[in-house]
Chimera marker file (.cmm) of the C-alpha trace (Angstrom):
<marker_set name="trace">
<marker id="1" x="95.181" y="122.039" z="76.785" r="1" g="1" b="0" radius="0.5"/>
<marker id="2" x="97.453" y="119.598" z="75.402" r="1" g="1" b="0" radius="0.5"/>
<marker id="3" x="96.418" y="115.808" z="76.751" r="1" g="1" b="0" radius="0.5"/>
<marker id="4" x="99.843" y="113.652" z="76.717" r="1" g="1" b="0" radius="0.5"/>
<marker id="5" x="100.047" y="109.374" z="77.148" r="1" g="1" b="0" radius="0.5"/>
<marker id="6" x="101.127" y="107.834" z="80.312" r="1" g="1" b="0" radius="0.5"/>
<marker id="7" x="104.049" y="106.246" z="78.121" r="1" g="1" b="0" radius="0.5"/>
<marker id="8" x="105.297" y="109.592" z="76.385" r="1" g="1" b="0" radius="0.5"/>
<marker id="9" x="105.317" y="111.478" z="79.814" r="1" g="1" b="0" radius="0.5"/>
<marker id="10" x="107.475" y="108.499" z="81.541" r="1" g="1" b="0" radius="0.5"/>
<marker id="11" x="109.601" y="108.618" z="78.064" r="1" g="1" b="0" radius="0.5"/>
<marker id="12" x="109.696" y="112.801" z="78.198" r="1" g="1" b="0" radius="0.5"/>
<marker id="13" x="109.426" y="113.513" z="81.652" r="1" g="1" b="0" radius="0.5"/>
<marker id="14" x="112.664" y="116.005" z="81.792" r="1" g="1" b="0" radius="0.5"/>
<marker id="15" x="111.334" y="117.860" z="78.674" r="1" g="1" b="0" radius="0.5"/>
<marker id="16" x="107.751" y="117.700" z="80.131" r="1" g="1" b="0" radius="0.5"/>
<marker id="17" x="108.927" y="119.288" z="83.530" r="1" g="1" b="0" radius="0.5"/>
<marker id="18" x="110.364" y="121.935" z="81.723" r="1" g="1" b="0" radius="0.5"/>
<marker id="19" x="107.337" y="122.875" z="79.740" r="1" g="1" b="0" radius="0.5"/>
<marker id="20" x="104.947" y="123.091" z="83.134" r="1" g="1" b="0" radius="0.5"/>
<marker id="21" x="107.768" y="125.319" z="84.928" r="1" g="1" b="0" radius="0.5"/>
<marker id="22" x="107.410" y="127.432" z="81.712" r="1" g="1" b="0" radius="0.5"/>
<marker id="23" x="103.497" y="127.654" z="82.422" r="1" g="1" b="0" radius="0.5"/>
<marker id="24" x="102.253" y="125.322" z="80.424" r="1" g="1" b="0" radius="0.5"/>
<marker id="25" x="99.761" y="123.456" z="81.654" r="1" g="1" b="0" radius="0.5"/>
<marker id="26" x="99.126" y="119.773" z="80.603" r="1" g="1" b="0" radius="0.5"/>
<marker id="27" x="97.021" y="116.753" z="81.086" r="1" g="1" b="0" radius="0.5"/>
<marker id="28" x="98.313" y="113.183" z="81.572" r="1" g="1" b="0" radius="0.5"/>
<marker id="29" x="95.939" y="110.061" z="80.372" r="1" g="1" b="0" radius="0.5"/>
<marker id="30" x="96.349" y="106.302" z="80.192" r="1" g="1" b="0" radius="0.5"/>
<marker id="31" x="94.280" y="104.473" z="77.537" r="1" g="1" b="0" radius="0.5"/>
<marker id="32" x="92.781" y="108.096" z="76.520" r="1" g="1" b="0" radius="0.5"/>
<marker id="33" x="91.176" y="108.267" z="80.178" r="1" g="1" b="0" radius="0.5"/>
<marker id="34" x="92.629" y="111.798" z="81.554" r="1" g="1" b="0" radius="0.5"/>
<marker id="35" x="94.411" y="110.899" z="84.305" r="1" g="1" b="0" radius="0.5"/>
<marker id="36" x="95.990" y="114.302" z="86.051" r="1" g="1" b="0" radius="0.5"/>
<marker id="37" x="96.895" y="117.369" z="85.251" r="1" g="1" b="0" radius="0.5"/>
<marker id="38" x="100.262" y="119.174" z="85.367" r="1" g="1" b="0" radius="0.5"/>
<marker id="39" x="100.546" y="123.042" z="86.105" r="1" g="1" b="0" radius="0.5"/>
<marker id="40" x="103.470" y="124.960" z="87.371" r="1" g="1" b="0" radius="0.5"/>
<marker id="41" x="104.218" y="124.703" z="90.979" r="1" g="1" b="0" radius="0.5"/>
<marker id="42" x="103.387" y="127.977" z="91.433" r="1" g="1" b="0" radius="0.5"/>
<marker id="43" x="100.377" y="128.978" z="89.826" r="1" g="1" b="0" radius="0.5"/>
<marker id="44" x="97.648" y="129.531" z="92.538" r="1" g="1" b="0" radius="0.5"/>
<marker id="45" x="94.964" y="126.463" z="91.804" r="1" g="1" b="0" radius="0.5"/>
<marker id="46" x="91.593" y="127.482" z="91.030" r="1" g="1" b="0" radius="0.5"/>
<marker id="47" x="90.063" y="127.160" z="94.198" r="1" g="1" b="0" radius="0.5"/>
<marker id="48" x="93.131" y="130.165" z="95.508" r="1" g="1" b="0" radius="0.5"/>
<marker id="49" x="91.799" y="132.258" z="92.652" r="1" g="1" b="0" radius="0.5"/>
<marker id="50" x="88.272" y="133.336" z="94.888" r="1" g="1" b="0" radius="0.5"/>
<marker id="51" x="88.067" y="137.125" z="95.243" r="1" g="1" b="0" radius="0.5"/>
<marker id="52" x="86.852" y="137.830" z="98.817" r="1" g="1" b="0" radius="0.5"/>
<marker id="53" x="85.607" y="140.794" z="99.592" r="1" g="1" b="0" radius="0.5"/>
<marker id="54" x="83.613" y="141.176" z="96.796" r="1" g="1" b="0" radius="0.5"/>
<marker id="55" x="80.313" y="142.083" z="98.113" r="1" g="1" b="0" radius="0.5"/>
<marker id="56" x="82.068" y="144.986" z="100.246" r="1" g="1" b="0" radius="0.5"/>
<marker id="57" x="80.026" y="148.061" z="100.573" r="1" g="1" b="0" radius="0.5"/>
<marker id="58" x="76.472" y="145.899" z="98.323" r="1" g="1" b="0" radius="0.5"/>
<marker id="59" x="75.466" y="144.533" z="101.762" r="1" g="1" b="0" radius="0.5"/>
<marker id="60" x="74.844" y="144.969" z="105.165" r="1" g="1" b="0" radius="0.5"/>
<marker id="61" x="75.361" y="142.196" z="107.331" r="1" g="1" b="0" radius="0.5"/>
<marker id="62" x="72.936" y="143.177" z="111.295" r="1" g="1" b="0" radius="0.5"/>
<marker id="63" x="74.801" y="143.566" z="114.187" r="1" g="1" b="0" radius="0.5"/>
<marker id="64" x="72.464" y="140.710" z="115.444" r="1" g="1" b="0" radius="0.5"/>
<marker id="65" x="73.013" y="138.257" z="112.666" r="1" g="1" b="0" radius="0.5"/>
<marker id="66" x="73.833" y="135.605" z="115.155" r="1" g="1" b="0" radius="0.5"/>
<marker id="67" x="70.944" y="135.672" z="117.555" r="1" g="1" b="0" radius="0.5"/>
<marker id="68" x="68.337" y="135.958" z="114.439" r="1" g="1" b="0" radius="0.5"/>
<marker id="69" x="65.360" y="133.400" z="114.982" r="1" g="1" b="0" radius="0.5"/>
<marker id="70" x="66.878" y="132.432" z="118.476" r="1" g="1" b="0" radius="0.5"/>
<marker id="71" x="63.650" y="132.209" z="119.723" r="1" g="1" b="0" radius="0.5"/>
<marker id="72" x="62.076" y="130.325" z="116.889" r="1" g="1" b="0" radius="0.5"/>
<marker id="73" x="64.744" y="127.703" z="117.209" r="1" g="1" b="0" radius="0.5"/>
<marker id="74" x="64.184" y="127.329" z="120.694" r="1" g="1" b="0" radius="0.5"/>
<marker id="75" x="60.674" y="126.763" z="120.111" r="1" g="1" b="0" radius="0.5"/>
<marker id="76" x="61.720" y="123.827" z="117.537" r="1" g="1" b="0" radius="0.5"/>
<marker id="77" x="64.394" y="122.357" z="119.989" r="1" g="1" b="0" radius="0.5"/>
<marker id="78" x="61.965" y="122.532" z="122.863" r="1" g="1" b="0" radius="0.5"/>
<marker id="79" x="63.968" y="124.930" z="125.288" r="1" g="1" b="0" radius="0.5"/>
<link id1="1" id2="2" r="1" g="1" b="0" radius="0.2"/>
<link id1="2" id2="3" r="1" g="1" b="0" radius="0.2"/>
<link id1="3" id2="4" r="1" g="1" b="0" radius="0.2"/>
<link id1="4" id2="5" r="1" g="1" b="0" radius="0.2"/>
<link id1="5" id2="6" r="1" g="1" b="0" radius="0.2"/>
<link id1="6" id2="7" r="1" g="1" b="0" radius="0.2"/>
<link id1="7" id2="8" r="1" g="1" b="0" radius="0.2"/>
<link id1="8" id2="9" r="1" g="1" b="0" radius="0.2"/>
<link id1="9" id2="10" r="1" g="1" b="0" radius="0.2"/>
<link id1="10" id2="11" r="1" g="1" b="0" radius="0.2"/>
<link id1="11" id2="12" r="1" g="1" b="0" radius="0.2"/>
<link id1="12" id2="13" r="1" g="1" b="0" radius="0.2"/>
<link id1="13" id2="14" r="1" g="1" b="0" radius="0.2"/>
<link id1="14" id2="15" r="1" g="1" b="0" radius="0.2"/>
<link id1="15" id2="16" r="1" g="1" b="0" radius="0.2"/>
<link id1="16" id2="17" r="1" g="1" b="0" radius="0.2"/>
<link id1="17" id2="18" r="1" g="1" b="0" radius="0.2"/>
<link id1="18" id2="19" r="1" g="1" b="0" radius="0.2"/>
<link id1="19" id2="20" r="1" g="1" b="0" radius="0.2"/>
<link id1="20" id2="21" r="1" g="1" b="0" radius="0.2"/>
<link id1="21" id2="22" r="1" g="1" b="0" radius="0.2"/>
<link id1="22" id2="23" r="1" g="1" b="0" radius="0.2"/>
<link id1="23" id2="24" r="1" g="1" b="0" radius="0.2"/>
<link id1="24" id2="25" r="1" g="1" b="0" radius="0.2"/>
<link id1="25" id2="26" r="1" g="1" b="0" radius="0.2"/>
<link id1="26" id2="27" r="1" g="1" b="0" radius="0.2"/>
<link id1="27" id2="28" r="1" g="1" b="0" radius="0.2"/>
<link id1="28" id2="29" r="1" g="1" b="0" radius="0.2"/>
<link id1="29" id2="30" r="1" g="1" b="0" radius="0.2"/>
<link id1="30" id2="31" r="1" g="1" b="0" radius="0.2"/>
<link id1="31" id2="32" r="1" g="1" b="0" radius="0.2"/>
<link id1="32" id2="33" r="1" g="1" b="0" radius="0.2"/>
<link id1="33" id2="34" r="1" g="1" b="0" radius="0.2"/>
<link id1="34" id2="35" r="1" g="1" b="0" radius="0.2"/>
<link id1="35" id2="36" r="1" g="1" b="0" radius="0.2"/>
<link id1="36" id2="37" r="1" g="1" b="0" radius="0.2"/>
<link id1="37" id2="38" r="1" g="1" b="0" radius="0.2"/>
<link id1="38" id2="39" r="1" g="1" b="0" radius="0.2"/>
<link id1="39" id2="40" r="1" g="1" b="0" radius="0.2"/>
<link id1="40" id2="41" r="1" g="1" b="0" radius="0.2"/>
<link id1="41" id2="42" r="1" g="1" b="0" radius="0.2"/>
<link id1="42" id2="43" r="1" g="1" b="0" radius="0.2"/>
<link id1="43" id2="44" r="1" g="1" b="0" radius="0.2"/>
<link id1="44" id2="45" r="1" g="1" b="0" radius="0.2"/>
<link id1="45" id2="46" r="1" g="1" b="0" radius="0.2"/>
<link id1="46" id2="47" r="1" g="1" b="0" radius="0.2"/>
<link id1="47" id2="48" r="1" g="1" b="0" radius="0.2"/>
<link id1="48" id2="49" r="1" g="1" b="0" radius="0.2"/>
<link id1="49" id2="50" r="1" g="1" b="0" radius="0.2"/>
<link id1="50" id2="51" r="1" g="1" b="0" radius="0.2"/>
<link id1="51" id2="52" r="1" g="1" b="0" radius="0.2"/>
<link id1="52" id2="53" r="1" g="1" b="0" radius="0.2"/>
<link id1="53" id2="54" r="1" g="1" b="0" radius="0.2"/>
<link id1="54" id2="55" r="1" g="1" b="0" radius="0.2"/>
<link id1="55" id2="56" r="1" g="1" b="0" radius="0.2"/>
<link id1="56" id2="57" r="1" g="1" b="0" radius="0.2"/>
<link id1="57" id2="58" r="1" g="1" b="0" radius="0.2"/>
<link id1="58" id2="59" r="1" g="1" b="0" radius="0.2"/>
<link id1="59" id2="60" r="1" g="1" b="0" radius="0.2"/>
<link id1="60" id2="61" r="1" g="1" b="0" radius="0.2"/>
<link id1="61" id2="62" r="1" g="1" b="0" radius="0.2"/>
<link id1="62" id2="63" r="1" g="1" b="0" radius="0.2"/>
<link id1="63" id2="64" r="1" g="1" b="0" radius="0.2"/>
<link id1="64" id2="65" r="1" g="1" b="0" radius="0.2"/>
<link id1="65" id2="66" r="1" g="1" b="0" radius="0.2"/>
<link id1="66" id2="67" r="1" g="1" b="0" radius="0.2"/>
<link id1="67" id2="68" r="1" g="1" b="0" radius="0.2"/>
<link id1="68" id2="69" r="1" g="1" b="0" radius="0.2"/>
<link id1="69" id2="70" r="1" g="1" b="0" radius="0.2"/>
<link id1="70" id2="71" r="1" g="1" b="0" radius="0.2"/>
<link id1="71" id2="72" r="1" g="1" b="0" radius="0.2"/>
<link id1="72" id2="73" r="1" g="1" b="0" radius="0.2"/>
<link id1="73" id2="74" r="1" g="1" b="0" radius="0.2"/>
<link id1="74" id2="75" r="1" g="1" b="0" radius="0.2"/>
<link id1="75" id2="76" r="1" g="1" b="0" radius="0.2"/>
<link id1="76" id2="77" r="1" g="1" b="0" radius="0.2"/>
<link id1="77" id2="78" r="1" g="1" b="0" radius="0.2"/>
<link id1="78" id2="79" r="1" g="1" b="0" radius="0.2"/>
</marker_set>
């Protein structure tokens, strides 16, 4: 991924905006430090990308998942 100056970007910024609509992803650094980086608008981010579901039919969740170790945890909790 291409890694662009703070100065070039404010210099280039038309040209730049065109290249991250196009899909082309960039980084932004000052002094060499990345600073951001610059995807298209619409390009899901990588935390959009999980799959769910993808466990469906390799396990089997009990109908009484939610009262499992009730009565252990009202033993801790003094009830």
């Amino acid at each position: 991924m291409e890694t662009i100056n703070i100065h070039e970007a404010k210099t280039h910024l038309s040209r730049l905006i065109e290249k991250a609509a196009r899909g082309e992803s960039f980084i932004i650094a000052k002094a060499g430090k990345p600073m951001v980086k610059v995807i298209p608008f619409d390009q899901p981010s990588e935390v959009a990308q999980r799959r769910l579901g993808f466990l469906v039919g390799q396990i089997v969740v009990p109908d009484d998942f939610d009262q499992m170790g009730s009565a252990e945890i009202e033993e801790l909790f003094g009830a």
